[in-house]
TORGU-940376 format. One record per residue (C-alpha): x, y, z; residue in three letters. Coordinates in steps of 0.001 Angstrom, whole numbers, padded with zeros to 6 digits, always signed. Each point is the difference from the previous one (the first is absolute). Example, Ala and Ser with C-alpha at 12.3 -4.5 7.8 and 13.67 -1.06 7.14 Angstrom:
<atoms>
+012300-004500+007800ala
+001370+003440-000660ser
</atoms>
This chain:
<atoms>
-011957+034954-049489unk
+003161-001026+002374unk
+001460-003757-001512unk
+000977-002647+002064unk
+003867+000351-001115unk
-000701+003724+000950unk
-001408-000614+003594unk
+002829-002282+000818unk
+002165+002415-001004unk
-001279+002606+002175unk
+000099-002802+002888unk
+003739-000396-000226unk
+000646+003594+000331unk
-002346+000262+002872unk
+002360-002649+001495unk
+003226+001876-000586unk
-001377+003327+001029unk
-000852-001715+003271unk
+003430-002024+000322unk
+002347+002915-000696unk
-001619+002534+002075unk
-000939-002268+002764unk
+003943-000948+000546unk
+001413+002744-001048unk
+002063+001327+002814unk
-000320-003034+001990unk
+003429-000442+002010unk
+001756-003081-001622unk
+003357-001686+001183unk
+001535-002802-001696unk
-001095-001901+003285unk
-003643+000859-000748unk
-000226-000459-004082unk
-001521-003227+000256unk
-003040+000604+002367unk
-000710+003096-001771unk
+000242-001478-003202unk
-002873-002579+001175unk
-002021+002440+001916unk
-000257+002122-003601unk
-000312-003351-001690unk
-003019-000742+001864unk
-001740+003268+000614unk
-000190+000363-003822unk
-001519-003616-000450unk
-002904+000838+002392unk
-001274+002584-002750unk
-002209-001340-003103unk
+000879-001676-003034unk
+003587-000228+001617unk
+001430-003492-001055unk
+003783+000246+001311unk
+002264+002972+001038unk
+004080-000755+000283unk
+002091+003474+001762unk
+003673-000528-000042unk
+000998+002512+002037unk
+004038+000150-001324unk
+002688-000768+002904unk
+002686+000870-002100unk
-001378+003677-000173unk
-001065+000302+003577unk
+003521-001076+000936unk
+002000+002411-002292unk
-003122+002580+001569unk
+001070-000323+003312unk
+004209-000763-000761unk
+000706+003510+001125unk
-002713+000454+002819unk
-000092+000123+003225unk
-003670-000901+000109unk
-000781-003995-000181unk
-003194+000828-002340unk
-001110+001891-002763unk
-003412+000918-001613unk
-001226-001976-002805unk
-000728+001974-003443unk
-000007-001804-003309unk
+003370-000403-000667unk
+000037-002392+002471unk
-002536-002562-001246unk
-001108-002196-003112unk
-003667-000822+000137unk
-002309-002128-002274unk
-003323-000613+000064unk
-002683-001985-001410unk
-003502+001132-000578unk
-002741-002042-001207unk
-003367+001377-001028unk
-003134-001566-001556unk
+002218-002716-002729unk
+003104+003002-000113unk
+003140-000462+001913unk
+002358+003227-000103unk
+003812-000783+001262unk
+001824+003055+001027unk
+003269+001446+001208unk
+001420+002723+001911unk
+003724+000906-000222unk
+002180+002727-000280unk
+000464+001888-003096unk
+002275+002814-000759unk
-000473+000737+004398unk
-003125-000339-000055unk
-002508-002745+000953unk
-002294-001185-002675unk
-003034-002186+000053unk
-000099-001826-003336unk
-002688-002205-001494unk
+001734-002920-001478unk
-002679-001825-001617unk
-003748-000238-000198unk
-001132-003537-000680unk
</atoms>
């Protein structure tokens, strides 16, 4: 039998699956962070059991991206965002993270109330 902490569990990484590979190679400028920042934001929070989504997509890094450029834009990957989420199922709320980790982008539960 499948617990409540479990299912909620499951729910958040639904949620990421969908985030990251949605975006992922969306073209992103420094001029465009913030709409596509809300537009992930709230295509997340129309899913179940999703109680708040925050994507900081990091200016700093798109800038140095694009420093030696000639193109005004670059494609978002993971390196390029911090993402938390908050998932509440049946009594359990699950608070997550994704951020980079030795180059890589990893989805994290943080806690499972």
């Amino acid at each position: 039998m499948v617990t409540d902490p479990q299912t909620a569990c499951f729910e958040a990484g639904i949620k990421f699956g969908t985030l990251y590979h949605q975006f992922a190679g969306t073209p992103v400028s420094p001029e465009s962070a913030r709409s596509l920042e809300r537009a992930m934001e709230e295509s997340i929070e129309n899913q179940p059991y999703c109680e708040s989504v925050s994507v900081d997509i990091l200016g700093d890094a798109l800038e140095a991206e694009l420093a030696d450029s000639t193109a005004d834009y670059t494609e978002l990957t993971g390196r390029f965002m911090e993402v938390e989420m908050r998932i509440g199922y049946e009594g359990v709320t699950v608070k997550t993270r994704m951020e980079m980790e030795d180059g890589y982008p990893l989805m994290k539960l943080v806690s499972v109330e």
